[in-house]
PyMOL CGO cylinders between C-alpha atoms (Angstrom):
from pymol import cmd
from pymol.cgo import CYLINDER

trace = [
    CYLINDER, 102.45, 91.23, 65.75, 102.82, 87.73, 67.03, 0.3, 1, 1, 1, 1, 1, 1,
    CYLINDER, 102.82, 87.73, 67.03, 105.78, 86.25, 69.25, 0.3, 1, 1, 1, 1, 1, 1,
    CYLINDER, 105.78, 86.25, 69.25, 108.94, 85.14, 67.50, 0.3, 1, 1, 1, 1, 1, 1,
    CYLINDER, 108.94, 85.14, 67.50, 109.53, 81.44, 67.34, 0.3, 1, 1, 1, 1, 1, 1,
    CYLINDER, 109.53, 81.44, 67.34, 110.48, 79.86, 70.34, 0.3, 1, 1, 1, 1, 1, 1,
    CYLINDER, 110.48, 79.86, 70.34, 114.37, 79.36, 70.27, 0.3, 1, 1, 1, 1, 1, 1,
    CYLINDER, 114.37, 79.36, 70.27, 113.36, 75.06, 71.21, 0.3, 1, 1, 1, 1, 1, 1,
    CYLINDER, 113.36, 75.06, 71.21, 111.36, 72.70, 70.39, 0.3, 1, 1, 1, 1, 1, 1,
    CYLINDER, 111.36, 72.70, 70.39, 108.64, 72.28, 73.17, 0.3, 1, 1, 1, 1, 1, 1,
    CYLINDER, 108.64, 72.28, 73.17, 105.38, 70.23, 74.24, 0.3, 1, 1, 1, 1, 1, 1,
    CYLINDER, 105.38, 70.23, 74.24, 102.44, 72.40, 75.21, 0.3, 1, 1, 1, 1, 1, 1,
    CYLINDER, 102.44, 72.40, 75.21, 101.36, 71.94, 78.91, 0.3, 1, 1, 1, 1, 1, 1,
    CYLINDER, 101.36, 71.94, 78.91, 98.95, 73.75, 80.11, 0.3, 1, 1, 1, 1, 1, 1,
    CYLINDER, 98.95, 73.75, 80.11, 96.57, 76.59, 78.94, 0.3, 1, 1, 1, 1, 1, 1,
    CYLINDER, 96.57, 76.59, 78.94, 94.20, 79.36, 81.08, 0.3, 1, 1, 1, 1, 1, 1,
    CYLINDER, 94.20, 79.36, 81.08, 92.08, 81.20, 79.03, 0.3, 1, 1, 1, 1, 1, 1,
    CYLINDER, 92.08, 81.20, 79.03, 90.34, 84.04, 80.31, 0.3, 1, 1, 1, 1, 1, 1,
    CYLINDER, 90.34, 84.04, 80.31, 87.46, 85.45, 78.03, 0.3, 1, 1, 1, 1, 1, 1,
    CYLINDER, 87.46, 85.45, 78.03, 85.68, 88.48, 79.08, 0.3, 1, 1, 1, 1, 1, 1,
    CYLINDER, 85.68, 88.48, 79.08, 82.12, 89.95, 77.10, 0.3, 1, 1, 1, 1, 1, 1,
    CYLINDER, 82.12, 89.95, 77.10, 80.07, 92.93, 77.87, 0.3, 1, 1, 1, 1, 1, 1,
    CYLINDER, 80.07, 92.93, 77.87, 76.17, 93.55, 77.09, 0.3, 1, 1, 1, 1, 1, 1,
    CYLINDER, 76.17, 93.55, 77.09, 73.91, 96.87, 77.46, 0.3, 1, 1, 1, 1, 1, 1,
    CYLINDER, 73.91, 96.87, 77.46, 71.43, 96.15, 79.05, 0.3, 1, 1, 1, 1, 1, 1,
    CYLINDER, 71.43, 96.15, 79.05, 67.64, 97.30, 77.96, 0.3, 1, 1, 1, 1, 1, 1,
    CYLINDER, 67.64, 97.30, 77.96, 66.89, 98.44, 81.68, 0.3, 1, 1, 1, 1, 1, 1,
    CYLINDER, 66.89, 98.44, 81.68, 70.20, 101.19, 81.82, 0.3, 1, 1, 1, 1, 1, 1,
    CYLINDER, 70.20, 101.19, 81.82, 72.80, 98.69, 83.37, 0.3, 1, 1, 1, 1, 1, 1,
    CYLINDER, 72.80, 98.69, 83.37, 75.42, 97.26, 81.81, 0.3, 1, 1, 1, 1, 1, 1,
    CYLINDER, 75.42, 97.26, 81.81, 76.78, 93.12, 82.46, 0.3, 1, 1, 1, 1, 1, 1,
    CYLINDER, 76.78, 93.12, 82.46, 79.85, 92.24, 82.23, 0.3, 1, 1, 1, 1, 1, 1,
    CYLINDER, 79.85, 92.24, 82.23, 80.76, 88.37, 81.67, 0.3, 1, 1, 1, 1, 1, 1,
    CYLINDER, 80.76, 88.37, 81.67, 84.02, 86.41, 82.38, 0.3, 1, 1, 1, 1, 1, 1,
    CYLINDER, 84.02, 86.41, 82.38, 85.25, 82.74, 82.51, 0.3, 1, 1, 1, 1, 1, 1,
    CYLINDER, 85.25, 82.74, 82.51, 88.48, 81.24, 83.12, 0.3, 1, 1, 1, 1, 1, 1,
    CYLINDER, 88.48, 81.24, 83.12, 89.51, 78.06, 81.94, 0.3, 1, 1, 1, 1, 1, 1,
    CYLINDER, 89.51, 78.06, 81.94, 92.55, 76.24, 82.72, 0.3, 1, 1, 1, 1, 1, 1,
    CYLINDER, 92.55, 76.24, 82.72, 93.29, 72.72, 80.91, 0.3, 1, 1, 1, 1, 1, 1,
    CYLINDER, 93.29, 72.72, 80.91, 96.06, 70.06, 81.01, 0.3, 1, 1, 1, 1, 1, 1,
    CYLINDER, 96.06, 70.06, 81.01, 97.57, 68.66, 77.94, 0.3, 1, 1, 1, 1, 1, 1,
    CYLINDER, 97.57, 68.66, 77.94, 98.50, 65.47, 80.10, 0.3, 1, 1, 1, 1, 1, 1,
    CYLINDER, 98.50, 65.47, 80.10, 96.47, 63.22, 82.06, 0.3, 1, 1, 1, 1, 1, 1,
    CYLINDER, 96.47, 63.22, 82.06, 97.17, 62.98, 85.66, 0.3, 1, 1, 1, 1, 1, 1,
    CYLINDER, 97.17, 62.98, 85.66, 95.51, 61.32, 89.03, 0.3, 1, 1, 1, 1, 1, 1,
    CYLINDER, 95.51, 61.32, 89.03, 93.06, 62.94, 90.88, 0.3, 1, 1, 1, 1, 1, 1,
    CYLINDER, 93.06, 62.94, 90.88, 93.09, 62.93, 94.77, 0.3, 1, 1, 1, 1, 1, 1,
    CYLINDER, 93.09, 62.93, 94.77, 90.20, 60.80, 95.14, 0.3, 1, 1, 1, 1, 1, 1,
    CYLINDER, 90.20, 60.80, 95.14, 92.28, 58.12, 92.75, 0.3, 1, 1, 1, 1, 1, 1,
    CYLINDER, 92.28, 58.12, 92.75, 90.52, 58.68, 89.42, 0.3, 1, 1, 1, 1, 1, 1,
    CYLINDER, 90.52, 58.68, 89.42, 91.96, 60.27, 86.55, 0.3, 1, 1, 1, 1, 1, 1,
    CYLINDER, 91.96, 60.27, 86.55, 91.82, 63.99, 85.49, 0.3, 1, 1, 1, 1, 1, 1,
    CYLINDER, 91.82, 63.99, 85.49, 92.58, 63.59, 81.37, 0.3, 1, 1, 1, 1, 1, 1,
    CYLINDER, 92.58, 63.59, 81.37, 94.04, 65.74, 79.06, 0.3, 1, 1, 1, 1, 1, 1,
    CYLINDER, 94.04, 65.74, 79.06, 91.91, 68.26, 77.20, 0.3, 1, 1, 1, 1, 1, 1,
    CYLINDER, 91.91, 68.26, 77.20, 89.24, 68.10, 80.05, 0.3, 1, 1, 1, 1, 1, 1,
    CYLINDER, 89.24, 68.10, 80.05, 88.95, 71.53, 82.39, 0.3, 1, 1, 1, 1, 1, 1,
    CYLINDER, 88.95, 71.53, 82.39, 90.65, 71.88, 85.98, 0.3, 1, 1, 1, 1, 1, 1,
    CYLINDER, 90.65, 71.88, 85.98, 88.83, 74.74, 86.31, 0.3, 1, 1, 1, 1, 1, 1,
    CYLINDER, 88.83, 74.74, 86.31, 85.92, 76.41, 84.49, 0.3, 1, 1, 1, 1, 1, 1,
    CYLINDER, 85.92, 76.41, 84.49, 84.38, 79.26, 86.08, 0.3, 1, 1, 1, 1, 1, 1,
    CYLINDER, 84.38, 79.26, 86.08, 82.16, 82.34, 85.68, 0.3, 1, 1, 1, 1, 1, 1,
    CYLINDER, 82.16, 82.34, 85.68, 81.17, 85.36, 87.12, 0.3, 1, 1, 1, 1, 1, 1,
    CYLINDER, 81.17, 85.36, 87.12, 78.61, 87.87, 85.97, 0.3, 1, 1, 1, 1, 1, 1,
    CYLINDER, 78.61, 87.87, 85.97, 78.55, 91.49, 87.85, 0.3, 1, 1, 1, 1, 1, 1,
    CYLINDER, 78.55, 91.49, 87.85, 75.99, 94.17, 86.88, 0.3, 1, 1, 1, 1, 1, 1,
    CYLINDER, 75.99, 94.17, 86.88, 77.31, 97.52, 86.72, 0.3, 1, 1, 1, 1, 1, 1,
    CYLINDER, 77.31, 97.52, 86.72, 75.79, 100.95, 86.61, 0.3, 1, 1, 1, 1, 1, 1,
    CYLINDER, 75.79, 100.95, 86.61, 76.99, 103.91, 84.77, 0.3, 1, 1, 1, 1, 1, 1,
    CYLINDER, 76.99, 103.91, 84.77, 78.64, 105.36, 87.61, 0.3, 1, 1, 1, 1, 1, 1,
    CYLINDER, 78.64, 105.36, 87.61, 80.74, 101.50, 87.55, 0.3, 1, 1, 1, 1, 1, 1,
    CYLINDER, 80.74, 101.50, 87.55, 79.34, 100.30, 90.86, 0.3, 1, 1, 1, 1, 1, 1,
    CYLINDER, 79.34, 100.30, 90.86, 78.51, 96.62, 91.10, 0.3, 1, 1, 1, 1, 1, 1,
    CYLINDER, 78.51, 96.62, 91.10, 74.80, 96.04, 91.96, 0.3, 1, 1, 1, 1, 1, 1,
    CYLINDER, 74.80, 96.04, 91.96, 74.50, 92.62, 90.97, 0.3, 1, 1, 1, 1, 1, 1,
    CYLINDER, 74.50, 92.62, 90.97, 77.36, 89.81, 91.09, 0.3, 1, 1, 1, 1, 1, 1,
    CYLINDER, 77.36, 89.81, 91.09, 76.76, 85.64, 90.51, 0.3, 1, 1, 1, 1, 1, 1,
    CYLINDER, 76.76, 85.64, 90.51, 79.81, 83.29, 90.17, 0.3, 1, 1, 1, 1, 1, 1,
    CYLINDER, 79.81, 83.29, 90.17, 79.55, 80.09, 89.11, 0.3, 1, 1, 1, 1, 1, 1,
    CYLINDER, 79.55, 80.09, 89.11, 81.49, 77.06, 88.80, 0.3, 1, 1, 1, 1, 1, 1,
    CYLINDER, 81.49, 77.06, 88.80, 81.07, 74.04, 85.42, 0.3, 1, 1, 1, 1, 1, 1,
    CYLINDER, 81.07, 74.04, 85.42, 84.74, 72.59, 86.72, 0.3, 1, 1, 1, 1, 1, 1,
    CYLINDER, 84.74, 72.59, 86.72, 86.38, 72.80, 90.10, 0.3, 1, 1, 1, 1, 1, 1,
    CYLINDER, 86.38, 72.80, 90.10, 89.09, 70.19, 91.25, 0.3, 1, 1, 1, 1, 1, 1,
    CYLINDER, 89.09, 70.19, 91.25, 87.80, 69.92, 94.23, 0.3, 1, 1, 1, 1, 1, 1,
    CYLINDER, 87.80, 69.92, 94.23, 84.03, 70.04, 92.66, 0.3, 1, 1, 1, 1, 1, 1,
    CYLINDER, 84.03, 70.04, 92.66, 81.58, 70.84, 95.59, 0.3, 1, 1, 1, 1, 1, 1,
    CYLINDER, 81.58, 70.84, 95.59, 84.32, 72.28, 98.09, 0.3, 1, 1, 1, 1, 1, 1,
    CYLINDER, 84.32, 72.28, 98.09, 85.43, 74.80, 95.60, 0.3, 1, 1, 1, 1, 1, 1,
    CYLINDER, 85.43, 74.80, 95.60, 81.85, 75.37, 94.40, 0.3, 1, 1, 1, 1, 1, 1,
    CYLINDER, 81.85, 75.37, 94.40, 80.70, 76.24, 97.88, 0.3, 1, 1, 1, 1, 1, 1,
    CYLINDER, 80.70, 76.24, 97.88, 82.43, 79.20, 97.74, 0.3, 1, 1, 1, 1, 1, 1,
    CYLINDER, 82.43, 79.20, 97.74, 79.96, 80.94, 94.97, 0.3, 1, 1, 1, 1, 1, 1,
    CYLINDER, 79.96, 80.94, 94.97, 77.68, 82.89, 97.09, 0.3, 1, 1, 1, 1, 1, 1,
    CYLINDER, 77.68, 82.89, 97.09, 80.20, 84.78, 98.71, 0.3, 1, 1, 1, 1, 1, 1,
    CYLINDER, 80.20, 84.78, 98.71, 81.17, 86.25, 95.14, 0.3, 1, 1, 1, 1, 1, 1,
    CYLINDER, 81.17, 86.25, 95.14, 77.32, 88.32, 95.95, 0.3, 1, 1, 1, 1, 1, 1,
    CYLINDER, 77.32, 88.32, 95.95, 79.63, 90.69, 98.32, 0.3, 1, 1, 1, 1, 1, 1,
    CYLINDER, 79.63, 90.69, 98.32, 81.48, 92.14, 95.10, 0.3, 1, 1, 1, 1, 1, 1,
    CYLINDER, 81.48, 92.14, 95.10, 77.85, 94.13, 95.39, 0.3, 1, 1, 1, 1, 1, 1,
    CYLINDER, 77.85, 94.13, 95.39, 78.66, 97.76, 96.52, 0.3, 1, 1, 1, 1, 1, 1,
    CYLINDER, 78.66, 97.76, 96.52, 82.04, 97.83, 95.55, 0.3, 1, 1, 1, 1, 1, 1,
    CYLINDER, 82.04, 97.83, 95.55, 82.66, 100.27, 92.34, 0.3, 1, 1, 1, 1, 1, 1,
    CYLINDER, 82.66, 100.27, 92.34, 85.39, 99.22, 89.77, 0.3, 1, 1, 1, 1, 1, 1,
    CYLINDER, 85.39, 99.22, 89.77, 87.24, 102.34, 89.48, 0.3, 1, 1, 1, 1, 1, 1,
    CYLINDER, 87.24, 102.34, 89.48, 87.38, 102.93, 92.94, 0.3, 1, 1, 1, 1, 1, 1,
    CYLINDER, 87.38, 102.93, 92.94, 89.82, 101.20, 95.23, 0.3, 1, 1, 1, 1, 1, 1,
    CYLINDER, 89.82, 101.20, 95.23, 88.70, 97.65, 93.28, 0.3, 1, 1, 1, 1, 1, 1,
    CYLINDER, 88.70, 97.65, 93.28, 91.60, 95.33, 93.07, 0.3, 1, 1, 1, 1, 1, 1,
    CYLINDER, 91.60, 95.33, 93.07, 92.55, 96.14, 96.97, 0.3, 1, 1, 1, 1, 1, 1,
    CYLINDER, 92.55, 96.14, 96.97, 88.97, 95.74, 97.83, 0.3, 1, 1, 1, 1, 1, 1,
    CYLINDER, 88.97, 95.74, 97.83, 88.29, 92.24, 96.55, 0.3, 1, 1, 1, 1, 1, 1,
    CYLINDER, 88.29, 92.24, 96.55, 91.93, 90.88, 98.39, 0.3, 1, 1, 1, 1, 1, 1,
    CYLINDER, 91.93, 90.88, 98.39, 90.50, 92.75, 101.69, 0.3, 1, 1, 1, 1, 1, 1,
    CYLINDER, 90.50, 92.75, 101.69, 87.18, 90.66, 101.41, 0.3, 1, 1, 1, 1, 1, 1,
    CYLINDER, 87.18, 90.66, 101.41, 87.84, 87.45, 99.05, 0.3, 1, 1, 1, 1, 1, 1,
    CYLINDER, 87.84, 87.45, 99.05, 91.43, 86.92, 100.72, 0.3, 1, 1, 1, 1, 1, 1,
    CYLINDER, 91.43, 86.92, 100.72, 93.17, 83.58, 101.12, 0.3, 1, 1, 1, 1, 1, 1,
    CYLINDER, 93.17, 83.58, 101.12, 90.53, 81.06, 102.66, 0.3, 1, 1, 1, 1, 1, 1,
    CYLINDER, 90.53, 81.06, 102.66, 87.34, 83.90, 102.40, 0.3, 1, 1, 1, 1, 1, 1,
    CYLINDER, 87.34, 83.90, 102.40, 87.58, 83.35, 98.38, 0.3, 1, 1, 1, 1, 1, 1,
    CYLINDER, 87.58, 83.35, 98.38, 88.98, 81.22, 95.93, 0.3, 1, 1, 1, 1, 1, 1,
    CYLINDER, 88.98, 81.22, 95.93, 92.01, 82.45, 94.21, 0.3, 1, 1, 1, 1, 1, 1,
    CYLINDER, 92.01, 82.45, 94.21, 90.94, 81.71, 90.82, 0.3, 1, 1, 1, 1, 1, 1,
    CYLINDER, 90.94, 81.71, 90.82, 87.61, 83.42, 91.11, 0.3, 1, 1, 1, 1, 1, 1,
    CYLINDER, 87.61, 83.42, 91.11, 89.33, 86.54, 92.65, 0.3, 1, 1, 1, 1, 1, 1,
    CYLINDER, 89.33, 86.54, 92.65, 91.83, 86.82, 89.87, 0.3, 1, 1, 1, 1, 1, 1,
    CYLINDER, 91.83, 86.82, 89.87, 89.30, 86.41, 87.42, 0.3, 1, 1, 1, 1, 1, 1,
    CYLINDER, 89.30, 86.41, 87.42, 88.09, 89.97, 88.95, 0.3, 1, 1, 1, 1, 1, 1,
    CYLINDER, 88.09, 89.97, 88.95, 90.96, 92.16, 88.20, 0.3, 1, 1, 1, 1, 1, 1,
    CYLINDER, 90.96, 92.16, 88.20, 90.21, 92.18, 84.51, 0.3, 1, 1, 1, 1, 1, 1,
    CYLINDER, 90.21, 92.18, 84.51, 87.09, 93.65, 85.41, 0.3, 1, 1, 1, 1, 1, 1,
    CYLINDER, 87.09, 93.65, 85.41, 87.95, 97.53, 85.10, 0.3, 1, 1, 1, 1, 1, 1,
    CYLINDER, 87.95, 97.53, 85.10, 89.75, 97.62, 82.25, 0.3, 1, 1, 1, 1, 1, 1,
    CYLINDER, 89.75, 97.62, 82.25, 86.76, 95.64, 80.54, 0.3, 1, 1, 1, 1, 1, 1,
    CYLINDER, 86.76, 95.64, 80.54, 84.16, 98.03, 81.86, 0.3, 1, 1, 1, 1, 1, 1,
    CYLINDER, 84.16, 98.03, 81.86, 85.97, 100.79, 80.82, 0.3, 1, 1, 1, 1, 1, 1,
    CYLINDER, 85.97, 100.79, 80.82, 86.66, 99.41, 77.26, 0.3, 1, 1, 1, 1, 1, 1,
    CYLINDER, 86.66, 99.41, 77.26, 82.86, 99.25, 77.54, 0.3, 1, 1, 1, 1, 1, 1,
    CYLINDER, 82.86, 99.25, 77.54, 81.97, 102.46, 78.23, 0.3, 1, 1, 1, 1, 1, 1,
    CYLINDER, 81.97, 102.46, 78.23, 83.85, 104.37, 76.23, 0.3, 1, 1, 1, 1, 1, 1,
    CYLINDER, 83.85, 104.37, 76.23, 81.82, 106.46, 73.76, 0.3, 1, 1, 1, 1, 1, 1,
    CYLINDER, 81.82, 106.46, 73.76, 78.69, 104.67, 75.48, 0.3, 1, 1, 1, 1, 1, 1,
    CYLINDER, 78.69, 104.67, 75.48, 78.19, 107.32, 78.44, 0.3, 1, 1, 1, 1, 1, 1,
    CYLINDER, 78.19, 107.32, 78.44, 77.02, 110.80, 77.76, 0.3, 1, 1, 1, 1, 1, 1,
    CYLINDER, 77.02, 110.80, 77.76, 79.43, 113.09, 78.00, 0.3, 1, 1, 1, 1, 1, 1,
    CYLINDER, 79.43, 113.09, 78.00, 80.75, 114.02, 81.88, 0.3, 1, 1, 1, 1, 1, 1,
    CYLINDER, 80.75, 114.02, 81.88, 80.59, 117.55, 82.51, 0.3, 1, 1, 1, 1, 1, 1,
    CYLINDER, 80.59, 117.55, 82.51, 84.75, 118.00, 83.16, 0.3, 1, 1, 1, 1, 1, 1,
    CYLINDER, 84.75, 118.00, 83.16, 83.98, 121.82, 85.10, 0.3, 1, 1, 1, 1, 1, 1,
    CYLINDER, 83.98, 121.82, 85.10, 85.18, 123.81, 81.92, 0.3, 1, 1, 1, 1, 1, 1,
    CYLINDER, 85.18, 123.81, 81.92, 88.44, 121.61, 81.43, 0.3, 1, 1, 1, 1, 1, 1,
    CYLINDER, 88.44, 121.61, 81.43, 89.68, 121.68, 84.36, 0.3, 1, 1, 1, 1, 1, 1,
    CYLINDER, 89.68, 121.68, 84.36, 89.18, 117.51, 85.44, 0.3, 1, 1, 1, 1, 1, 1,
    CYLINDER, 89.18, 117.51, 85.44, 91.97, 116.01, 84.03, 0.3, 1, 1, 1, 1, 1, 1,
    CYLINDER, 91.97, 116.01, 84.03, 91.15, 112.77, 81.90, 0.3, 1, 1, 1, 1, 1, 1,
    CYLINDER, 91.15, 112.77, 81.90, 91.48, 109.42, 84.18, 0.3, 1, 1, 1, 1, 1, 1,
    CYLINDER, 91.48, 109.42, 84.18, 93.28, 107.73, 81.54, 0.3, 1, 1, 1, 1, 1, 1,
    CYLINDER, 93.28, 107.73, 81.54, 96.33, 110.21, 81.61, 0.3, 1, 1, 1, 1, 1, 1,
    CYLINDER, 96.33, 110.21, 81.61, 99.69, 108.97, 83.16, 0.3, 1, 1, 1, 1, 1, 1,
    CYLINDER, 99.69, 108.97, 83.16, 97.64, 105.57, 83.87, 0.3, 1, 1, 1, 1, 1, 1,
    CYLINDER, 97.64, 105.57, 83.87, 100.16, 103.95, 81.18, 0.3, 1, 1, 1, 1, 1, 1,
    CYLINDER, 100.16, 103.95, 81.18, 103.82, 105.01, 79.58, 0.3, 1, 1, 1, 1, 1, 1,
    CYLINDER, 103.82, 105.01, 79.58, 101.81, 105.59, 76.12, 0.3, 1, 1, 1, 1, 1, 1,
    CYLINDER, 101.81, 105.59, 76.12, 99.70, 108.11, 77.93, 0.3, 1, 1, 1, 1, 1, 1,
    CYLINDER, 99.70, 108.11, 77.93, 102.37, 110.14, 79.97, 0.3, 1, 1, 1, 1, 1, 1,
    CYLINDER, 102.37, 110.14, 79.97, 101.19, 113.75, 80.10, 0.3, 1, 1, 1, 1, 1, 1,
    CYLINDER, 101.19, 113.75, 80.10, 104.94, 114.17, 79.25, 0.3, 1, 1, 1, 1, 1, 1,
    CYLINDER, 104.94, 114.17, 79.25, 104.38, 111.84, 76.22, 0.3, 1, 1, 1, 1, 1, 1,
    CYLINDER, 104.38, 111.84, 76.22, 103.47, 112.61, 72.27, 0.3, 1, 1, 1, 1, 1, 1,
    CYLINDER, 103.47, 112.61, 72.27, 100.33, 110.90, 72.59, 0.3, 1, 1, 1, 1, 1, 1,
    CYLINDER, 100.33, 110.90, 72.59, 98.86, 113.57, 75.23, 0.3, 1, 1, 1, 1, 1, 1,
    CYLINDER, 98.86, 113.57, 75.23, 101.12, 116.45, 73.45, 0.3, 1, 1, 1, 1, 1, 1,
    CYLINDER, 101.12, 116.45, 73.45, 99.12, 115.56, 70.08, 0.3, 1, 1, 1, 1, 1, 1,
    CYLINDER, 99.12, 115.56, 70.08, 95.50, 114.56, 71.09, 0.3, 1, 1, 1, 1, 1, 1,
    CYLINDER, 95.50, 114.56, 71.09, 95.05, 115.90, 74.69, 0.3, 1, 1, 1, 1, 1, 1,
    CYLINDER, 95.05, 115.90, 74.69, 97.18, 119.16, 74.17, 0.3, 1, 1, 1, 1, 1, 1,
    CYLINDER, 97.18, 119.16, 74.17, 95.66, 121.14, 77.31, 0.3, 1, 1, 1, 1, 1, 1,
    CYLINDER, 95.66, 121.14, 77.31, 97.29, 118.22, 79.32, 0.3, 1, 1, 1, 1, 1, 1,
    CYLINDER, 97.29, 118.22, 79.32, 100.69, 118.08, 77.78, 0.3, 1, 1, 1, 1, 1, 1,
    CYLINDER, 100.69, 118.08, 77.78, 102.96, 119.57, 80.50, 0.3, 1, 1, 1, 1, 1, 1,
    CYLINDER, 102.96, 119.57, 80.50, 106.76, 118.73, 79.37, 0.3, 1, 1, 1, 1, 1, 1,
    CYLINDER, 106.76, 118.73, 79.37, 109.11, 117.80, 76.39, 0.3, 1, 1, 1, 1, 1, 1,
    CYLINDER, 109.11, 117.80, 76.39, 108.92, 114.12, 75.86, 0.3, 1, 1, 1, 1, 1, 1,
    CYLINDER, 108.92, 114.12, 75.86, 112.41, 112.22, 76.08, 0.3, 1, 1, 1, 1, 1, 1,
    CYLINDER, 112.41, 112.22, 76.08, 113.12, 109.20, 73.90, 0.3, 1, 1, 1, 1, 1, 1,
    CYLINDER, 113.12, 109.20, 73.90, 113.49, 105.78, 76.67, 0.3, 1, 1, 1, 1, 1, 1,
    CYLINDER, 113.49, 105.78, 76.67, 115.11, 102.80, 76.42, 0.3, 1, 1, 1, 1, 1, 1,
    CYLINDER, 115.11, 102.80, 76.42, 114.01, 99.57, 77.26, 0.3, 1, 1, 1, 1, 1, 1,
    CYLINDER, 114.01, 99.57, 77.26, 116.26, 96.67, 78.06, 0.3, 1, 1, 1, 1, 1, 1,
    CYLINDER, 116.26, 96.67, 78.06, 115.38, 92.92, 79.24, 0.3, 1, 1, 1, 1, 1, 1,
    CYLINDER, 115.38, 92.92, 79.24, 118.44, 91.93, 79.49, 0.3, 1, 1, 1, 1, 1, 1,
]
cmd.load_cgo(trace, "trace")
């Protein structure tokens, strides 16, 4: 289901696009690949006095991390094609090597603000990170072997991690019944 029609007419002004791909690797790793790009639909002056135009990248990054199968990082590289500050902001790639260590599902989001923070990262790069879970676990799923759960008694991760999976929701009541623990009742959103 797409968006409804926007309620006025409007010029398009900017767009980030944020793709994210996943490989298995042959040696028992897995990589996980994601770029950012941001572009202007207007031309406009550059610091240095030239002229950034439309269509062209502010900012075209990458970073690759390597992750095991327990989600650890053991290999990160970050790279930059645009940067508007082109050598400054690319100077800050190596540092993206100290996502190394850190594990995805473990403390992850806080982790990268405590070490890629305000002038120790770039702010792009860093948010570019915080897809990263999500994507690994999307990538694992029905890749791992089975986790022994100690006879039922490890509740699945994924359970009250959204409103769709609420152990107090039909969607744990009908496919992860062991979990269900109460009567679901019917919610309202409102936006206005």
């Amino acid at each position: 289901m797409s968006l409804p029609p926007a309620a006025a007419s409007r010029r398009a002004l900017h767009r980030r696009t944020i793709q994210v791909e996943s490989y298995e690797r042959e040696d028992g790793f897995w990589d996980l690949e994601a770029r950012l790009t941001d572009i202007k639909h207007y031309d406009f002056g550059r610091s240095d006095g030239s002229t950034h135009h439309s269509g062209r990248p502010v900012h075209d990054m990458s970073l690759r991390i390597t992750i095991d199968a327990d989600f650890s990082i053991v290999a990160a590289c970050a790279t930059y094609d645009d940067a508007p500050y082109d050598h400054h902001c690319k100077s800050i790639e190596p540092a993206y090597a100290g996502l190394v260590g850190l594990n995805l599902l473990k403390g992850f989001r806080q982790q990268v603000r405590a070490r890629f923070g305000r002038d120790a990262g770039c702010t792009h790069m860093s948010e570019l990170t915080a897809v990263l879970p999500t994507v690994a676990i999307q990538t694992m799923t029905y890749r791992r072997p089975p986790q022994d759960d100690q006879g039922g008694t490890i509740k699945p991760f994924q359970l009250d991690g959204c409103h769709a999976l609420s152990t107090q929701g039909e969607v744990v009541r009908q496919y992860y019944p062991r979990w269900y623990v109460g009567h679901e009742t019917p919610t309202t959103v409102s936006f206005s």
